[in-house]
C-alpha positions as CSV (number, residue, x, y, z in Angstrom):
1,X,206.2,39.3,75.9
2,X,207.4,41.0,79.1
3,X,203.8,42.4,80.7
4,X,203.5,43.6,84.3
5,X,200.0,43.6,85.9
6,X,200.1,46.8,88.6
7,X,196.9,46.1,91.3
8,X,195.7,48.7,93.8
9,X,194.4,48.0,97.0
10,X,191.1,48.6,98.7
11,X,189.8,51.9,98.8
12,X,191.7,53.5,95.6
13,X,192.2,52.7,92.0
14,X,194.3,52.9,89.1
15,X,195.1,56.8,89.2
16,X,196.0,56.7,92.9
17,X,199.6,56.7,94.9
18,X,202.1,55.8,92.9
19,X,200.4,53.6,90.2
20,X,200.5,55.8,87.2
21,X,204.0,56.6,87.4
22,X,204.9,53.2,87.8
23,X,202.6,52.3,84.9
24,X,204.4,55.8,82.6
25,X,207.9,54.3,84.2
26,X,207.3,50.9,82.7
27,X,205.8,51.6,79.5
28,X,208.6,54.2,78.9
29,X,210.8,50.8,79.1
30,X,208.9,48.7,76.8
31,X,207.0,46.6,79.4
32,X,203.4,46.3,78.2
33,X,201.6,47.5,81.3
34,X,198.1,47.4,82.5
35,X,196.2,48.8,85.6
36,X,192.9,48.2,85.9
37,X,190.4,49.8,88.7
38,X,188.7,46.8,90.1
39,X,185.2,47.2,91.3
40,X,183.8,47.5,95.0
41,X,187.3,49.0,95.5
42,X,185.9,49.9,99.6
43,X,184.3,46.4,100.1
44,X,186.5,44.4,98.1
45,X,184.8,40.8,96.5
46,X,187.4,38.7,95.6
47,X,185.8,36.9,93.1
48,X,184.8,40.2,90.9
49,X,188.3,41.7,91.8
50,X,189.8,38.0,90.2
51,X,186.6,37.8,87.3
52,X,188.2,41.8,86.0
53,X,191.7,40.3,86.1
54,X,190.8,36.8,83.7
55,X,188.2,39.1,81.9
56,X,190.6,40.6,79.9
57,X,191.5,38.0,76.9
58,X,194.1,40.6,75.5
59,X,196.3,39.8,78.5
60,X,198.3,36.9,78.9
61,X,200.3,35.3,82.1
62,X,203.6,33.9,80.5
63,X,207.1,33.0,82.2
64,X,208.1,36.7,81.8
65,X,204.8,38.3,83.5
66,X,205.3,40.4,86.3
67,X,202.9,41.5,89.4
68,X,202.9,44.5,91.3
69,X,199.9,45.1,94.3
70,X,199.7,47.2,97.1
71,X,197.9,46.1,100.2
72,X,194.8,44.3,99.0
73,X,196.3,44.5,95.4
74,X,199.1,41.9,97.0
75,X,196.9,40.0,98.9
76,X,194.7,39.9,94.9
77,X,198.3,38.7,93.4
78,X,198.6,35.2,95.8
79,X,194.6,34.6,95.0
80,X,195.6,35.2,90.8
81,X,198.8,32.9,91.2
82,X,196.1,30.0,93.1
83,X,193.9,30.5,89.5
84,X,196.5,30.2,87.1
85,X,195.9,26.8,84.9
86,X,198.4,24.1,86.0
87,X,202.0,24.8,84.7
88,X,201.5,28.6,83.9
89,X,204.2,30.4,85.8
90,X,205.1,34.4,86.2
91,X,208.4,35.6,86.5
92,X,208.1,37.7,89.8
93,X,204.9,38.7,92.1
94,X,205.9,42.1,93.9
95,X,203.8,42.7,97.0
96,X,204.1,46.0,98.6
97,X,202.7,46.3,102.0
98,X,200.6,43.0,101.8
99,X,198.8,41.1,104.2
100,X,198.1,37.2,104.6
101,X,195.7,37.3,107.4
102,X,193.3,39.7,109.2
103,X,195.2,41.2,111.4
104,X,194.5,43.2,114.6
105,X,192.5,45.9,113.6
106,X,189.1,45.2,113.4
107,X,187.7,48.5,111.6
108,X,189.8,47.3,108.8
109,X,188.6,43.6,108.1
110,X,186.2,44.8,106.0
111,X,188.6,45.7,103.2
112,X,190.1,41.8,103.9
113,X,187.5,40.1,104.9
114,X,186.6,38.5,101.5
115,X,189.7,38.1,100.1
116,X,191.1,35.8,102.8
117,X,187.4,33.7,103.4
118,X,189.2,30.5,101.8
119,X,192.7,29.5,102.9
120,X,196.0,30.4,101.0
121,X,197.0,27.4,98.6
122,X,200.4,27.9,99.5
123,X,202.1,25.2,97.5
124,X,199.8,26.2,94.4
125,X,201.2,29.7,94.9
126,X,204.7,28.8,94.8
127,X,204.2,26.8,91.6
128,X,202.5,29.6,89.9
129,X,205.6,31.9,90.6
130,X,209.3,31.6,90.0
131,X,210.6,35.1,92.2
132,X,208.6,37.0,95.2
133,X,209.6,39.9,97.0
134,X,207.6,41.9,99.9
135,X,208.4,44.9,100.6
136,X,207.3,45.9,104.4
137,X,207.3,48.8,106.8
138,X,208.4,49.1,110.3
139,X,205.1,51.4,110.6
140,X,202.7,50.5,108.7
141,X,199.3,51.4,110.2
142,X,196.7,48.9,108.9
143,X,199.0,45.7,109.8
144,X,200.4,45.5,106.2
145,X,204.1,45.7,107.7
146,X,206.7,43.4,109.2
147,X,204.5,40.7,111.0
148,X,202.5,40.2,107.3
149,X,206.1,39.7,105.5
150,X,206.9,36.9,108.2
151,X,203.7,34.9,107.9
152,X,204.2,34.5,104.0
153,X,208.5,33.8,104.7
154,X,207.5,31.2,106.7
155,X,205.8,29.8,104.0
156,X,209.1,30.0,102.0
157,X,207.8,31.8,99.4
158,X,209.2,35.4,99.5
159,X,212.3,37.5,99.7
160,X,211.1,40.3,101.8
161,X,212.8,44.2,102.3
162,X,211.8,46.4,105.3
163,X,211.6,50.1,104.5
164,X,211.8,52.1,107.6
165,X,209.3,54.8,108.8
166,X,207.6,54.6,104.9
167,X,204.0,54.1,106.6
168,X,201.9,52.1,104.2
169,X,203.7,53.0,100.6
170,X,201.6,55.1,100.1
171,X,202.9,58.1,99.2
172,X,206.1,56.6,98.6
173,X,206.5,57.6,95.3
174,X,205.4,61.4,94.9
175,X,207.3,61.8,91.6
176,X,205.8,63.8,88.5
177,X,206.4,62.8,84.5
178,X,208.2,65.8,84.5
């Protein structure tokens, strides 16, 4: 069954930017959709942010999955795709304003600190994923823009799309059911 899992980043939740109008966009489709608020959303932990993600035994990665995170949401997709069990593969990971590293703002390694403490397992990524796309900014303030999209093309795993003067996404998307 097609099923998109839509991840927020640190510091928000599930009814923040443009998440529940994704989530009503996609459901309005026929996708099943879920959004979950992950805990310690202003520190994240990355193992409670992945144990909320596997918790859930009504939802199911197949070959037609699809991903969407912002910020520390995309940075939680490349950690899901490393815990996938060996030949499990998603149809697409979108990652919206990403990162890969820690970047060069130090106020801000707090919310990435514990999500990059381990290395990327980029080959295990790749495997767990048929399509990727990254979508960056030309100015984006928390080093979530171009340079990010450029460390993960270089590991060949990602179509990216710069989107200029869009900040961080966001606000993006300020668009009502009505």
């Amino acid at each position: 069954m097609k099923n998109i899992l839509i991840l927020h980043g640190a510091g928000n939740n599930s009814s923040g930017n443009w998440f529940p109008w994704l989530k009503w966009v996609l459901a309005e489709k026929g996708y099943q959709v879920w959004s979950p608020d992950l805990p310690n959303s202003e520190t994240p932990i990355l193992e409670d942010w992945l144990d909320t993600v596997f918790a859930n035994k009504d939802w199911d990665f197949n070959q037609e999955s699809v991903i969407v995170g912002h910020s520390s949401g995309a940075t939680l997709i490349l950690r899901i795709l490393e815990k996938l069990p060996p030949g499990k593969r998603i149809d697409k990971a979108i990652l919206v304003a990403g990162f890969a590293d820690k970047g060069s703002i130090p106020e801000l390694s707090k919310y990435k600190a514990d999500l990059l403490k381990i290395p990327f397992n980029w080959n295990k990524i790749k495997d767990s994923c048929q399509n990727f796309f990254f979508f960056a900014s030309d100015n984006d303030p928390y080093d979530c823009g171009i340079r990010q999209s450029k460390i993960m093309q270089e590991k060949n795993i990602l179509t990216w799309k710069l989107v200029k003067n869009i900040n961080n996404f966001r606000y993006f998307w300020n668009i009502s059911k009505s």
